[in-house]
C-alpha positions as CSV (number, residue, x, y, z in Angstrom):
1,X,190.0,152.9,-98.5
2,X,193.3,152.5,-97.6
3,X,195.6,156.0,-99.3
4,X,199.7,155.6,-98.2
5,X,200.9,158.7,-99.4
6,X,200.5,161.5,-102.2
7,X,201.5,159.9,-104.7
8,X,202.0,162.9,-107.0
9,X,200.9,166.9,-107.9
10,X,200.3,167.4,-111.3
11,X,201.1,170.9,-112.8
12,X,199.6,172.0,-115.8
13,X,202.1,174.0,-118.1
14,X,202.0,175.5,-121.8
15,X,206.2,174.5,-122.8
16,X,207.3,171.2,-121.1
17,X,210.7,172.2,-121.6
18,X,211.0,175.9,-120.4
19,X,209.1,174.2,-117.2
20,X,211.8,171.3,-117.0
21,X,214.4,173.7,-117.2
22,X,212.8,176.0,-113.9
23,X,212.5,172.6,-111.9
24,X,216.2,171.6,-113.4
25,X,217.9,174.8,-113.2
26,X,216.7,176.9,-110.4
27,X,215.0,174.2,-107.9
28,X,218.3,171.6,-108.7
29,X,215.5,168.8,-109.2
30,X,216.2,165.7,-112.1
31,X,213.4,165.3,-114.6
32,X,213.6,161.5,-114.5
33,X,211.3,160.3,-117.2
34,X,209.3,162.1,-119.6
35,X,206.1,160.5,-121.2
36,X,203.6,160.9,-123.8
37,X,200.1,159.4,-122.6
38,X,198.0,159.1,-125.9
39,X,194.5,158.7,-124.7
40,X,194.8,161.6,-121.8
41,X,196.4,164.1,-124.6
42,X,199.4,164.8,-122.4
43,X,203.1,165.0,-122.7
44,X,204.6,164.4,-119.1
45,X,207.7,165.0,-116.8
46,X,208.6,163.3,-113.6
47,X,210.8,164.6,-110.2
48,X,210.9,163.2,-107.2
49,X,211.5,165.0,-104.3
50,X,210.9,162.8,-101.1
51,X,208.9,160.2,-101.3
52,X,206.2,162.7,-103.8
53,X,206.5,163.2,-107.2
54,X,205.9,166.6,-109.2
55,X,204.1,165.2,-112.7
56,X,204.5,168.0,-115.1
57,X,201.7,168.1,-118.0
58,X,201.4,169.4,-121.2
59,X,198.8,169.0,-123.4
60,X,199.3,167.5,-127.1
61,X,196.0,168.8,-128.3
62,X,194.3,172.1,-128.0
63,X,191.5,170.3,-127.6
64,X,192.3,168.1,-124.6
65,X,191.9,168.9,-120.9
66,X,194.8,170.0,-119.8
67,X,195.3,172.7,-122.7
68,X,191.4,173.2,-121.6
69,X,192.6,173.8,-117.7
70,X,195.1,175.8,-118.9
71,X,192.9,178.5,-120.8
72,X,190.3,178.6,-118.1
73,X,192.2,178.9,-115.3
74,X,196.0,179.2,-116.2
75,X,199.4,177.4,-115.5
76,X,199.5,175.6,-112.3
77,X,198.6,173.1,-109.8
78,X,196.3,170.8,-111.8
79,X,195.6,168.0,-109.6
80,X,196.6,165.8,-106.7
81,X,197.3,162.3,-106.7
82,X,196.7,160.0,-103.7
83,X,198.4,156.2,-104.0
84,X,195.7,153.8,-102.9
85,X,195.4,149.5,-102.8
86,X,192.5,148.2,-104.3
87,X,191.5,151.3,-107.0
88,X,188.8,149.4,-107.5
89,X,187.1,149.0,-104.1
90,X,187.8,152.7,-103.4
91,X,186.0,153.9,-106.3
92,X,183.3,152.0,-105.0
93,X,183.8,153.3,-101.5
94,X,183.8,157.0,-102.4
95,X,181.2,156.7,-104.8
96,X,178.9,154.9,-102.3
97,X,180.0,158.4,-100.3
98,X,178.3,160.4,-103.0
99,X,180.9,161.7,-104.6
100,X,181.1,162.3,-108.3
101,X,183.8,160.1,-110.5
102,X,185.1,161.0,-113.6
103,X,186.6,157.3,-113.7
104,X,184.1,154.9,-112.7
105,X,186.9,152.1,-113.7
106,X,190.9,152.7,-113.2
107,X,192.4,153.1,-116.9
108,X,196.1,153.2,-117.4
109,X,197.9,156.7,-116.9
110,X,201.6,157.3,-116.5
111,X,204.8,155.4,-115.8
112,X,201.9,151.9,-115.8
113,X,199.6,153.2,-112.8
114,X,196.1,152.5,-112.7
115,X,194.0,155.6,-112.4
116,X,190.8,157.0,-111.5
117,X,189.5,161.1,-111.6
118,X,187.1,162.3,-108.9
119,X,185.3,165.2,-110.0
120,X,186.3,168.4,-108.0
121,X,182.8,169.7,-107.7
122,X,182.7,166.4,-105.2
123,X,186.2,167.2,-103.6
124,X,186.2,171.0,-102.8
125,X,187.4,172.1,-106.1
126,X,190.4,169.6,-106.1
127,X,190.6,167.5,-108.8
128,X,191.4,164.6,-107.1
129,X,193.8,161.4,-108.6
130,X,193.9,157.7,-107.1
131,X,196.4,155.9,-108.6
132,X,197.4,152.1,-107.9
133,X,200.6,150.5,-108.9
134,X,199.6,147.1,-109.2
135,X,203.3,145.3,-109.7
136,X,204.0,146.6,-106.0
């Protein structure tokens, strides 16, 4: 498996907008893009800082698992995202490793990146994120 970088930390919050404003307002950070992704049951915000990215998420349904995250465990960090080639091979790879997927095939998250969830009983209580941009 070949990961290039952390791709992104995704932060679980209950207002999108009071967060934005924190990250706008009192770290000097630019929300880029924000982003509704249907099928995860998310509302999202983008910064960059270096070559990382902060994904802020909200859920759009009390239901869904980030609002889910949330009332277990609270605002915060939600999950980390490594950038990886071949999303497809690596799934295999860690898999083969004996860890647990979520995702045993990418689907499409955010800003057009392929995903794919390890569980976090598999990854020290992390849930863990690959994502692959495949027009790069």
């Amino acid at each position: 498996m070949e990961l290039s970088h952390i791709e992104h930390i995704g932060i679980a919050v209950n207002n999108l907008e009071e967060a934005i404003a924190y990250y706008e307002d009192t770290l000097g950070l630019k929300c880029y893009a924000i982003e509704e992704v249907t099928d995860q049951k998310v509302k999202t915000a983008f910064f960059k800082i270096g070559q990382t990215k902060l994904e802020l998420l909200e859920s759009t349904d009390p239901e869904g698992p980030v609002a889910k995250f949330i009332e277990k465990r609270g605002q915060g960090i939600h999950h980390l995202a490594f950038a990886t080639k071949g999303i497809e091979s690596a799934l295999e790879e860690v898999a083969d490793k004996g860890v647990r997927l979520i995702d045993k095939q990418p689907r499409k998250g955010a800003e057009g990146l392929d995903i794919a969830f390890l569980h976090p009983k598999s990854t020290f209580g992390v849930l863990t994120e690959l994502c692959e941009d495949k027009n790069k």
